[in-house]
N, C-alpha and C positions, 0 to 999 in steps of 0.2 A: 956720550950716550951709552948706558948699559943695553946689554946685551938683552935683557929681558924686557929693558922701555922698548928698543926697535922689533922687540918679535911682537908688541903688541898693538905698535903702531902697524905693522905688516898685515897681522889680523884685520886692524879695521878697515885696511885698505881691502883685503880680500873679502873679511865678510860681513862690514858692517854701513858706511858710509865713503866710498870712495873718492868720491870729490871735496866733500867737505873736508877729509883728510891731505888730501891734497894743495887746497886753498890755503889752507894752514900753513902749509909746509912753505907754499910758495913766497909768503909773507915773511918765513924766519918764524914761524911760531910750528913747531913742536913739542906742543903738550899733552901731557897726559896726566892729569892729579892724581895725588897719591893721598901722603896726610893731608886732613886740614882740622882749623882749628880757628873756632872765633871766626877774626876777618881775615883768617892768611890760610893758605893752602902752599903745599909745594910739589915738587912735580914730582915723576918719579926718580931722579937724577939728585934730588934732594933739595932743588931751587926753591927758594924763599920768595910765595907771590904777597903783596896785597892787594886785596879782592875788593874793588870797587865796582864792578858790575853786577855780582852781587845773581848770577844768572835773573836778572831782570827783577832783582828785587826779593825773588825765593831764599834769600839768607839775608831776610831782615834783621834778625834776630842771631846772625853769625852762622857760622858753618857747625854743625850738629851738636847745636845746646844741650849744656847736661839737663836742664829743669825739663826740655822738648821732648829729648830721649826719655828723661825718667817718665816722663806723663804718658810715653810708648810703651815703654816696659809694662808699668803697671797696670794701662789696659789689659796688656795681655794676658794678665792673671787671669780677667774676666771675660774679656770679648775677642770675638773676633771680627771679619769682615760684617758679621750680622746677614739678617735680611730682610731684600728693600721694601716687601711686601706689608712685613707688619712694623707698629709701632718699635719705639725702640729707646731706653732710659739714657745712652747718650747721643742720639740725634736731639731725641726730644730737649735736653737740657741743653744743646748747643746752639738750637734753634731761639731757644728763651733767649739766652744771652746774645745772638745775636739783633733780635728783636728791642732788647734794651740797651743796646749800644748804637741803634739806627734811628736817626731821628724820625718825624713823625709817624706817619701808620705804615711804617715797613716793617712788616709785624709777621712773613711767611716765606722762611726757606727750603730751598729746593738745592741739594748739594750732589755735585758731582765729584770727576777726577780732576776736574783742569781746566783751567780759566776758557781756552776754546769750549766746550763741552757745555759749561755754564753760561756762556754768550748765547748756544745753542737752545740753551730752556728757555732764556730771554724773550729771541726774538718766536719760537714756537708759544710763548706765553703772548706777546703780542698780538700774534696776530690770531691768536681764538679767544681774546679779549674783544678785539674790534672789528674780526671781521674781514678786515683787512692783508694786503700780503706785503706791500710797497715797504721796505729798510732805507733810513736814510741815515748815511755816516759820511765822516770829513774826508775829503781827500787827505790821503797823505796817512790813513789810518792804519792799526793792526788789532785783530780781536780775535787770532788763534788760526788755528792750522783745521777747525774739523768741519763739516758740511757747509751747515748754515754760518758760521763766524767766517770763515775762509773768503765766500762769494761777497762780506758784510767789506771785509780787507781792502787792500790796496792791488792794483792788478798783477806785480809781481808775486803774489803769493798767489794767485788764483787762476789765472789765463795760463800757467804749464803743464795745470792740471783740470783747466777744460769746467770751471767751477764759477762761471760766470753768473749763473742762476737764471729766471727767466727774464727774457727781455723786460726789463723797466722794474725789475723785484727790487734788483738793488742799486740805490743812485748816489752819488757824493757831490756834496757841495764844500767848498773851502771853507777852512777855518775862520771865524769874526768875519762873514757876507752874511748876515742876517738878511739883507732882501733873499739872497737866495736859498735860505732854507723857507723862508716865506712863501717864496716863488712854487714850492716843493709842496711843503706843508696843504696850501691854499684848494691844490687840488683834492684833497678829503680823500688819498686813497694811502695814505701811510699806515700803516700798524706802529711805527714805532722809528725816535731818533735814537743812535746809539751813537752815546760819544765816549773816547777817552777823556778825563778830564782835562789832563794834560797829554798828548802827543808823545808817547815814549818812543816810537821806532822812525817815528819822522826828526828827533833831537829833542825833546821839550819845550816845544813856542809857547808860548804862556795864552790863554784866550784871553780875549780882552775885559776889562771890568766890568760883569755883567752881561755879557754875552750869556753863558751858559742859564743863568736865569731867566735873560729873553728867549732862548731857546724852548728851555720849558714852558714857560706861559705863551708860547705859538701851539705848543701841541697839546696845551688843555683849549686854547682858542679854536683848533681847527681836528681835536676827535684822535690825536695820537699819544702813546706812550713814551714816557723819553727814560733811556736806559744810561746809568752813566756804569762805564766800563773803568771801573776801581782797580783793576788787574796789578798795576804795576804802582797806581799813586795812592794807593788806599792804604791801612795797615799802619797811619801814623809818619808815613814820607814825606808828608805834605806840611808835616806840624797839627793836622788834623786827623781823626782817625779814616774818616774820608775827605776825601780832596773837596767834592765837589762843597763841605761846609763853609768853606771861605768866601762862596758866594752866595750864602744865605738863601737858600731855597731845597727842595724834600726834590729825586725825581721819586718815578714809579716804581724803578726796580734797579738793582746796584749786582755788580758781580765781583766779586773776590776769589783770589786766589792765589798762585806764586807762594807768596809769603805766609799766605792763611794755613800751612803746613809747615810752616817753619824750617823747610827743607828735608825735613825729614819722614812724610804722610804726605800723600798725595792726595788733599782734597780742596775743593772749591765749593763756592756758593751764589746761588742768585735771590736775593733778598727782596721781596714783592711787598707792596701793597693790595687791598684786597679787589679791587680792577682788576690791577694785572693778574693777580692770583685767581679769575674765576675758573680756571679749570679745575684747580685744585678742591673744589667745591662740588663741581657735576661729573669730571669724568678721571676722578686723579689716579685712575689704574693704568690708564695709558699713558702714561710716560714713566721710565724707570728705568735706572740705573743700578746694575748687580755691583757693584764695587763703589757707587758714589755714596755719600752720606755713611763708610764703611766706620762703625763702632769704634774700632783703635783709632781713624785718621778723625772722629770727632774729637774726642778724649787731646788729640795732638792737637785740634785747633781750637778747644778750647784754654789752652794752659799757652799756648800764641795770643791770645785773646785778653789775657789775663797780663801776660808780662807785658803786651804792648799798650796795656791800657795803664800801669803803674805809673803815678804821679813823678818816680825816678826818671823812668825813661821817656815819659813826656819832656820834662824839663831838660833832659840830656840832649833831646832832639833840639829847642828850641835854644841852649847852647852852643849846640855845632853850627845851629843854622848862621850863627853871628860867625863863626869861628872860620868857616868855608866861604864865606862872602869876603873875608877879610883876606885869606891867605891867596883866593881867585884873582882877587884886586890886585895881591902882590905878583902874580906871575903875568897879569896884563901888562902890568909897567915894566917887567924885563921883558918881556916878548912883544912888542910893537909893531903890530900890523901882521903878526901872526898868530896872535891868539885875537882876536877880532871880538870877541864880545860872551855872554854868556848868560843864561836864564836860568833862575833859580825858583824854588821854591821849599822850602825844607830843606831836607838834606838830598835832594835832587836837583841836578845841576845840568846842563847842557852846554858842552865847551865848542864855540864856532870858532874854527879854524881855517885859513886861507891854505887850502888844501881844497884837492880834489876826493880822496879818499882818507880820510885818518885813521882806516885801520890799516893804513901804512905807513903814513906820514909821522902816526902819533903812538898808535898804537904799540910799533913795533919797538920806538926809541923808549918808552915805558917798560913793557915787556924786560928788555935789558936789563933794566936797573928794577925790576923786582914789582912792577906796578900793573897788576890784569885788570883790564878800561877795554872795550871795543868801540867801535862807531856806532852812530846811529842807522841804520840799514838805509831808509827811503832819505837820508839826509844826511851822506857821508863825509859831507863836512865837519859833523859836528859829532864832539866825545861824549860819550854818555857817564856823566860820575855819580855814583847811587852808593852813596854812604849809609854803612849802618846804621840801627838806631840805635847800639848799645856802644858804641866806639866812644873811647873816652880820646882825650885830649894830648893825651902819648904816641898815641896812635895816629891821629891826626897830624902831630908835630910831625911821623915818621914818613907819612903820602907825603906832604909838601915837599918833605928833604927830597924825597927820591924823585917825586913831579919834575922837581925843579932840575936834576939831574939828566932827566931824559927828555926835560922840554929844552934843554939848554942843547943836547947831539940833534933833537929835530929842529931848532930853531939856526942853527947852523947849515945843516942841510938846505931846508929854507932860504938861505940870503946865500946859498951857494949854488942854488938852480939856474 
């Protein structure tokens, strides 16, 4: 370790996050990223990662795209932050194109900093649409770190900071119990269901076929809004530009983010129909954000917008998707009762492992050989692999080599416990 890595690791111990750096440490991972580039970063010591974590998705489109930057750059000829008060020629233009890339009449965005933030306008668009206060989300869920997404969360994000919300505001029913989101629904006091499409921080269970469209037609049956929470699968991960298209149904209102910045511009968006949107019609001075929908981070995600929607890199997706299903298949037949199974959908994958934790188990024998994967948080069994959309087939060949390398020291471990 250089002398300059440990004095900034010291920092963070002193004055930035102290346990988290800690955690780290305890595991064998001390990092700190230095360059990066594409889908590989390296630390500061000069280590060679590939990045399939992909910070949840926010380096879709690889670690600081020249075309991302250039679209930065050259806002800043013209704009700056802006402000939120008045009109504005790239909100308004990004707002269009998102409206034409949203299937039915999801025709009105509302953009913030960050995918919590834009949960936040959601569930406050809910419920002065209906009236209503009642949130209903999955167990097992996550939808951001800020007020209203935090208490929307799973109870480890929420109960250590006392963010429980009022008795009965917010309720979770398991994933595919359709009686009991009924059960829920039926009583007529919901504002609104918010779902991930897929489960990113519980591993990615797949819902079941037609679930999330029964979903929806419960809460046009019973007077609520259903929010699907795109954060992590939206942007083209899916093979669709949003997840929830695969099962054939519009909700109310969709939120993006992570990736909707390209890593580079910190912005997000919550995409409404005009239900949900009627605030936005009587009282739209009350709610506002000084830095969300900021002029350069539109500019950033429209040119995100633009590369993720290219016929190239659709088609790229929908070749890895084959290409990762194939080489997964090949490390279940060498690992046998320790890699247990695995859910896929795009180029998102979720690896169950016969582990208690894998950001130890699996994590750490990756890490080794050059491969940055963490667990799934609420479902530490399983690996989270979130491959790019622009990764070509080189690169791919290069994860499996190393996979295989560090599944082969954990998979030893394993039959030596």
């Amino acid at each position: 370790m250089t002398d300059y890595k440990a004095e900034i690791l010291q920092k963070s111990r002193e004055y930035w996050n102290p346990s988290k750096v800690e955690d780290f440490h305890k595991k064998g991972i001390d990092l700190v990223m230095g360059k990066r580039e594409g889908y590989r970063f390296w630390d500061m010591d000069g280590t060679e990662f590939l990045d399939i974590h992909l910070n949840g998705g926010t380096y879709n489109l690889g670690h600081r795209n020249p075309e991302v930057i250039g679209a930065m750059i050259q806002a800043t000829e013209e704009f700056d932050v802006g402000n939120h008060h008045f009109p504005s020629i790239a909100r308004a233009e990004l707002a269009e194109q998102l409206a034409k890339l949203c299937p039915g009449n999801l025709n009105y965005s509302v953009f913030s900093t960050c995918g919590g933030e834009a949960v936040d306008v959601a569930i406050k668009s809910a419920r002065y649409a209906t009236g209503r206060k009642k949130v209903i989300s999955i167990k097992g869920c996550y939808h951001g770190h800020t007020g209203l997404s935090v208490s929307a969360g799973d109870d480890m994000f929420k109960l250590p900071f006392h963010c429980e919300g009022e008795p009965n505001a917010f309720v979770q029913v398991p994933l595919n119990d359709i009686g009991a989101m009924e059960a829920e629904l039926k009583k007529e006091d919901t504002a609104c269901v918010l779902v991930e499409t897929i489960l990113a921080t519980y591993g990615f269970p797949l819902p079941e076929t037609g679930y999330l469209k029964a979903v929806k037609k419960l809460c046009e049956r019973y007077g609520a809004l259903y929010v699907a929470d795109e954060v992590q699968t939206g942007l083209m991960r899916t093979g669709k530009l949003w997840g929830f298209e695969h099962e054939g149904f519009v909700p109310d209102m969709l939120v993006t983010a992570k990736g909707f910045g390209g890593g580079i511009y910190p912005i997000s968006a919550t995409v409404m129909n005009r239900t949900a949107g009627k605030w936005l019609f009587e009282i739209g001075r009350l709610h506002g954000s000084t830095c969300g929908g900021s002029e350069i981070g539109c500019r950033v995600a429209a040119k995100v917008l633009e590369i993720t929607t290219r016929p190239s890199t659709v088609e790229n997706v929908v070749q890895n998707q084959a290409v990762l299903k194939h080489g997964v298949d090949d490390l279940m037949k060498k690992y046998p009762g320790f890699l247990t199974g695995y859910s896929q959908r795009g180029v998102i994958l979720g690896l169950d492992f016969d582990c208690e934790d894998a950001s130890v188990s699996v994590s750490k024998p990756l890490y080794d050989h050059g491969v940055w994967a963490h667990n799934a948080r609420l479902h530490p069994g399983t690996l989270q692999m979130k491959v790019g959309l622009l990764c070509d087939r080189a690169f791919i060949d290069e994860l499996f080599a190393r996979m295989d390398e560090g599944l082969k020291e954990a998979y030893q471990n394993y039959r030596g416990r």
